[in-house]
Structure formats: structure tokens, C-alpha cells
N, C-alpha and C positions, 0 to 999 in steps of 0.2 A: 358105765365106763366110757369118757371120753375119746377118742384116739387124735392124736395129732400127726401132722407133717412137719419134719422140720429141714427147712432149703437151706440154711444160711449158718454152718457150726463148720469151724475150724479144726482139724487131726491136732495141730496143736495146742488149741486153745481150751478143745475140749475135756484134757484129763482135771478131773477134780483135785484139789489141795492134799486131800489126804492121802489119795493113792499116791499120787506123788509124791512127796516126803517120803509114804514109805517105799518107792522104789529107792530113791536115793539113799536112805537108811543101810539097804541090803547090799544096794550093786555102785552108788557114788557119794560115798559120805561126804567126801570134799566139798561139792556140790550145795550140801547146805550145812558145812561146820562151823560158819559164821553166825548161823542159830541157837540160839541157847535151848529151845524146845520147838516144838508142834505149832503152838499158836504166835510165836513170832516169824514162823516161815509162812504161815496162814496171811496174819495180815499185811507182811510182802509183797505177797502172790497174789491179794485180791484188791487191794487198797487202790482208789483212784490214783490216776495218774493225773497231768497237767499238759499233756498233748498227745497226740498219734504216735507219734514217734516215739515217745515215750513209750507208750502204753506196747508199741509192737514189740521192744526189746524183749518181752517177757515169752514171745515166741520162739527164741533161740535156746532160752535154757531148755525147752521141751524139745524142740526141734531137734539137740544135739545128743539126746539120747534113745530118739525115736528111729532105731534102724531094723535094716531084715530082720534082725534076731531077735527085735523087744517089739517091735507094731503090734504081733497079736498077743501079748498082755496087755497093753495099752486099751485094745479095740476091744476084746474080751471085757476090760471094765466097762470101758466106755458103754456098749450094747447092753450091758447087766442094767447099767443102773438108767440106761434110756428106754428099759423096756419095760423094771419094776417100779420107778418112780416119776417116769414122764409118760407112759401111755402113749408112746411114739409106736405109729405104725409104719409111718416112711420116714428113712435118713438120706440128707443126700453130707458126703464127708465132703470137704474142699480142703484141698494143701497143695503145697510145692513137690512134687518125689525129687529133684535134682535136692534141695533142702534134707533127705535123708539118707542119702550118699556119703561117704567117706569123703572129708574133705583133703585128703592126703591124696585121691587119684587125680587125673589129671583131667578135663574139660571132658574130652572124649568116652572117657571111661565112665566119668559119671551118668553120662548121657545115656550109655548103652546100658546104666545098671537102674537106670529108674524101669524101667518093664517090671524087673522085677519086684521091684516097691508096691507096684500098682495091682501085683500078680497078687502079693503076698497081704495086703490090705483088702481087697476082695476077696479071698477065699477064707482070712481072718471073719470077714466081716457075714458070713453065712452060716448064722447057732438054729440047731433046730430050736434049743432049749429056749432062744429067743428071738422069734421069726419076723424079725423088722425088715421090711423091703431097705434095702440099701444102696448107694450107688458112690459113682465118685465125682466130684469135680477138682481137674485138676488144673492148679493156677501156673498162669504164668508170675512171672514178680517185677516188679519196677525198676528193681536194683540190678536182675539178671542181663546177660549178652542178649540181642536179637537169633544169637542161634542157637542157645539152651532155650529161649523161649517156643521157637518154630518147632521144635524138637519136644517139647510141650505140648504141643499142639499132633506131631504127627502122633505118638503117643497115646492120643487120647480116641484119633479116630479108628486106631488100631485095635484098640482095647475097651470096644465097644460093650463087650461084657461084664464091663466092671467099670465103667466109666461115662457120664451120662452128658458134661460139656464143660466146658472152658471159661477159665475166669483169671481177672488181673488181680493181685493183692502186694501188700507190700509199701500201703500208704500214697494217697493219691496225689499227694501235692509231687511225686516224682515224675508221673505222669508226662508234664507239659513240654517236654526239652523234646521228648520222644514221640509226640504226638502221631507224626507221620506213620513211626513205626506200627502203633498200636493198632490202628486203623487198619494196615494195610496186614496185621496178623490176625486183627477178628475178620479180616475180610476170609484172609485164606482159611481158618475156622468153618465157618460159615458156607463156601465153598466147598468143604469136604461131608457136610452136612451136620457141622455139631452143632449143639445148643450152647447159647451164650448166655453169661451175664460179666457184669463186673462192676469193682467198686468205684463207683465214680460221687460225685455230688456228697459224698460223706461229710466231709468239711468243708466249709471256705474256701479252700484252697485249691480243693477235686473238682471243678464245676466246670466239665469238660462238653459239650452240647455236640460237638461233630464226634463223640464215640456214641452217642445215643441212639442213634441209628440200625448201629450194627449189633446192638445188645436186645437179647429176650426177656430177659429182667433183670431188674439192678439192683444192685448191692447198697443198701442203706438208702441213696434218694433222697434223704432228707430235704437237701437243700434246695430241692427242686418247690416242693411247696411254700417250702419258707423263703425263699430268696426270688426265685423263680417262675411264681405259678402261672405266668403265660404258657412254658414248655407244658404244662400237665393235657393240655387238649389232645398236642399229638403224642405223647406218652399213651395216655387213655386209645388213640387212634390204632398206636403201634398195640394196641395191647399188652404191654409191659407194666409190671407187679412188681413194686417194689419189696424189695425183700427188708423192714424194721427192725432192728437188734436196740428195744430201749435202753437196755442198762447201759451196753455199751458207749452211748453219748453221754455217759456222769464219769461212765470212768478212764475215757480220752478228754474230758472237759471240754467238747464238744457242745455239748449244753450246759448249764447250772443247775435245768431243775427239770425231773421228767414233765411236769406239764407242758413245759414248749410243746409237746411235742402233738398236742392235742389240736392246735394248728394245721400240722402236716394230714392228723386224721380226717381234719374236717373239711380241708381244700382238697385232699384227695376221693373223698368219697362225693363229695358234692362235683368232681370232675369226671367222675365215674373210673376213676385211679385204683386198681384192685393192691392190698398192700398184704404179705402174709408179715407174721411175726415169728421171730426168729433170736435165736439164743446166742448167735455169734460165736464165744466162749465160753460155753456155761463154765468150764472148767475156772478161768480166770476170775470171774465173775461170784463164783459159788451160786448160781441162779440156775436154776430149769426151765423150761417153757410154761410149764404151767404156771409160773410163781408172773412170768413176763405177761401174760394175761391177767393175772389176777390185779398184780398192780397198776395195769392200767383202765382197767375199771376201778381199783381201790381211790382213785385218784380222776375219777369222772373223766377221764381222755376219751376212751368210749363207753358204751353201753355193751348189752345184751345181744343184743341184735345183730350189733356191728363186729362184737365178738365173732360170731357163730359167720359171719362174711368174710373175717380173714382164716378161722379155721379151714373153710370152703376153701377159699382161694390158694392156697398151699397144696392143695389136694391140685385144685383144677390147672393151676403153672409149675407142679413137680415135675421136672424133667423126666422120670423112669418110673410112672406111677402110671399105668394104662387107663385109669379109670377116671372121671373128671366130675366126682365127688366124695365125701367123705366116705367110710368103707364100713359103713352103717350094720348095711346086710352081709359083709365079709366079716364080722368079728369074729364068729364061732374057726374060721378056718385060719385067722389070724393069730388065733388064741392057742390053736391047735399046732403041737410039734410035726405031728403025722405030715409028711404031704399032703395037700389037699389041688382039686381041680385050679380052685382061685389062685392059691401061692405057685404053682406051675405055669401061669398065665404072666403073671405077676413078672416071677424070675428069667422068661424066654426073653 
């Protein structure tokens, strides 16, 4: 039994089709009475899109009925089916909490009520029945004020127990108007002592070089080999891991065909670029991590070898995983609901 890490899955991206639908079925039929069944809300929900922006919109329909009251069903699935059908031993979540607020309060109020988002999402996310190390990363957003963002950020280093570092989402190409700002809020990040990443270089558009600096690892990267690959030395320097989400670039049409992407693997390993692979969405997607490796061997991007180097590397750049390899000789205590010495270590 393999175990994986996964750094790079979205709260909202993550809930699968089916659960969905059937939440709406029970608690917002509205929601999908424009369906005639099951599998025309399926291929809605997973079908590529034709840009970023596009592809994010599908965040909001989860987003708006992801509150205090529904996160731990949501996370409850989520965990079930990442524990019996991905063989995931570390999760790190990433989302917006200001994005699960009532949008009826006022700036203030929501601010003050994401604590609770963050309380309630971490102690969701601790099943003995399925003992995934988990953490959180909470984003800032592109579209937000600079002082829900800061507020983001104080948030995070508060809630160190359930919270692991800091990240931008929300489509990069919004980035560049703000530049100064960004900078000067993974500064103060960083300054507080959090872990960063963010999504930069994703498309065309994200290819931001003076936030590189201030990031631990990055969110997608792509375009750094592909467009780029002078940056990858001091990439490689900084020790920064790109975080990979293949499917994701077919269904923002970001690429046309996953083998571009065999490119990115080969300038990055040959720059000594450590890359993990990562699900993004599995929810959106209908993909797991494991099916994300498989096809990218099914399709000669990598090998065997080079497999087994991004499973390592997820272990070795996970923000809340103490241990900096895979957790070989922790299975039996992994596997195990009891407490055990390791998962005590693990969760401090």
C-alpha cells in the first residue's frame, strides 16, 4: 500500500460530483433544477473549460454552501474517500474562510467570523476512523480588499494548530495591478513566521518573478520551465517545489495535451527542481492522485523512478509533516485508529 502526500487540493474544489448533487438534492434543489438527472449535472461540473476564469466560476457554486453548519459533511466525505481510495497519509486543505461567511454581514463581521471557519474545519478534519495528518492553508484572494487579506494572514499565524501557511488564489492574471501589495503581504507572512506558497506562473498571464522570492513553494510553476527556464537555477537555489496539478491545465485550457507537460518534468529534474503532484480539484476534475500519477506514466511524462521522487518530495516540502520522507515504517501507526506514539508527534 502506497501512501501519498497531498499539498495542493482546494475545500472547494475538492467535493466529488456525486456528493454533491446529493447535497443539493436534500438541502438546495434550486441549485441544480436546471438538470434533468445525475449525469447532466456530472458533465457540467467536470467538463473542461476554455480559460481560468472560466474554470474558477465553479468555485462559487461550492463555495456558497460551504458554511459553519455544512464544512464537516463536506470534510467528513472528503477524508472518507481520501483515505479509502487515495491512500493519502498527509492533506494539506487550501481555501479562502472570508469566502465562507455570510455574505449579508458586513466587512467587519465577516472578518471576525472566519476564526471560526478555521476552528470548525480543523477539528472536522481529525476522524480517528481516518487518521490523515491534515493541516490548513489559508488563501488570500486577488479579488479581495488588502485588509481582509492582512486579516488572512493575522488568522493564520494565530491558528497555528490547524493551520500550516499562506497562499494567493483567485486567478493570477489579477495579480499585477497589486503587485506592491502582494509582496509587501507575503513579506509580512513571512515575518510572522508562516510558510508560504502561491499561485503564480500558472498561465501566461501569472508570470510574476519579483513574488518568487518570498514563496516556499509554488502553486503550479509551470510556466517557469516552459517559458522560463533561466528562473529554475535559483528556484532550485531557493529550494522551492513546485506543486503540479496535470489535469487541471486540460480543464482551464491552459494546455491542449497533457504531454506538454513532460517538458516541465524534464527541465525541472535535470535543474534539480523538486516538483510534488497534486490533485488541485479532484472534486471538479473527478480525478484522485493516484489516477494523476498513473497518467502520467501512462503517457511517458515520467518514469518509475521519477515517480517515486515526486512522491518523496510532497513528504519532504509538506508544510506539517515532521518527518522528511515517506512514512514507510509509520504505516502500521497510520493505519491504526488508536493513538499511537507517531500520530501524537505527528499532530503537536
Amino acid at each position: 500500500m502506497t501512501l501519498y502526500a497531498e499539498l495542493h487540493r482546494h475545500l472547494g474544489g475538492s467535493v466529488v460530483p456525486r456528493i454533491l448533487w446529493r447535497y443539493f438534492e436534500r438541502h438546495s434543489p434550486e441549485l441544480i433544477s436546471r438538470f434533468a438527472d445525475y449525469s447532466g449535472f456530472e458533465d457540467f461540473y467536470t467538463r473542461p473549460r476554455n480559460t481560468l476564469d472560466e474554470y474558477l466560476e465553479l468555485h462559487t457554486l461550492v463555495e456558497s454552501v460551504q458554511t459553519v453548519e455544512t464544512l464537516p459533511y463536506f470534510i467528513y466525505r472528503l477524508l472518507r474517500g481520501a483515505y479509502i481510495f487515495e491512500n493519502l497519509a498527509y492533506l494539506e486543505l487550501r481555501y479562502t474562510p472570508y469566502l465562507r461567511t455570510p455574505e449579508h454581514l458586513s466587512q467587519s463581521e465577516r472578518i471576525d467570523m472566519m476564526a471560526e471557519i478555521v476552528e470548525v474545519v480543523g477539528k472536522a478534519s481529525k476522524l480517528p476512523e481516518y487518521p490523515i495528518v491534515t493541516s490548513q492553508i489559508l488563501c488570500m484572494h486577488s479579488r479581495l480588499p488588502f485588509e481582509v487579506n492582512k486579516a488572512i494572514i493575522d488568522l493564520a499565524a494565530q491558528s497555528r494548530q490547524y493551520v500550516c501557511g499562506i497562499d494567493v488564489a483567485g486567478g493570477d492574471s489579477y495579480s499585477a495591478q497589486r503587485m506592491d501589495e502582494w509582496i509587501s503581504l507575503y513579506d509580512y507572512g513571512r515575518s510572522l513566521g508562516l510558510n508560504t506558497t502561491g499561485h503564480v506562473y500558472e498561465t501566461t498571464a501569472g508570470c510574476y518573478p519579483q513574488l518568487l522570492p518570498y514563496l516556499m513553494r509554488i502553486g503550479h510553476g509551470i510556466q517557469i520551465p516552459l517559458l522560463y527556464p533561466e528562473l529554475l537555477k535559483d528556484v532550485a537555489e531557493r529550494n522551492q517545489c513546485l506543486e503540479v496539478c496535470p489535469t487541471t491545465y486540460l480543464k482551464t485550457g491552459t494546455l491542449q495535451d497533457i504531454r506538454q507537460l513532460k517538458l516541465v518534468f524534464d527541465r525541472c529534474f535535470d535543474a534539480g527542481v523538486e516538483i510534488a503532484i497534486c490533485t488541485d480539484n479532484a472534486g471538479l476534475h473527478n480525478v484522485r492522485l493516484p489516477f494523476e500519477y498513473e497518467n502520467l506514466l501512462t503517457y511517458d511524462i515520467i518514469n518509475f523512478e521519477q515517480l517515486q521522487a515526486c512522491q518523496d518530495a510532497a513528504f519532504r516540502h509538506a508544510f506539517a509533516w515532521p518527518y522528511r520522507q515517506r512514512p514507510v515504517s509509520l504505516l502500521n501507526g497510520l493505519l491504526n485508529p488508536q493513538p499511537t506514539k507517531a500520530l501524537t508527534v505527528m499532530e503537536s
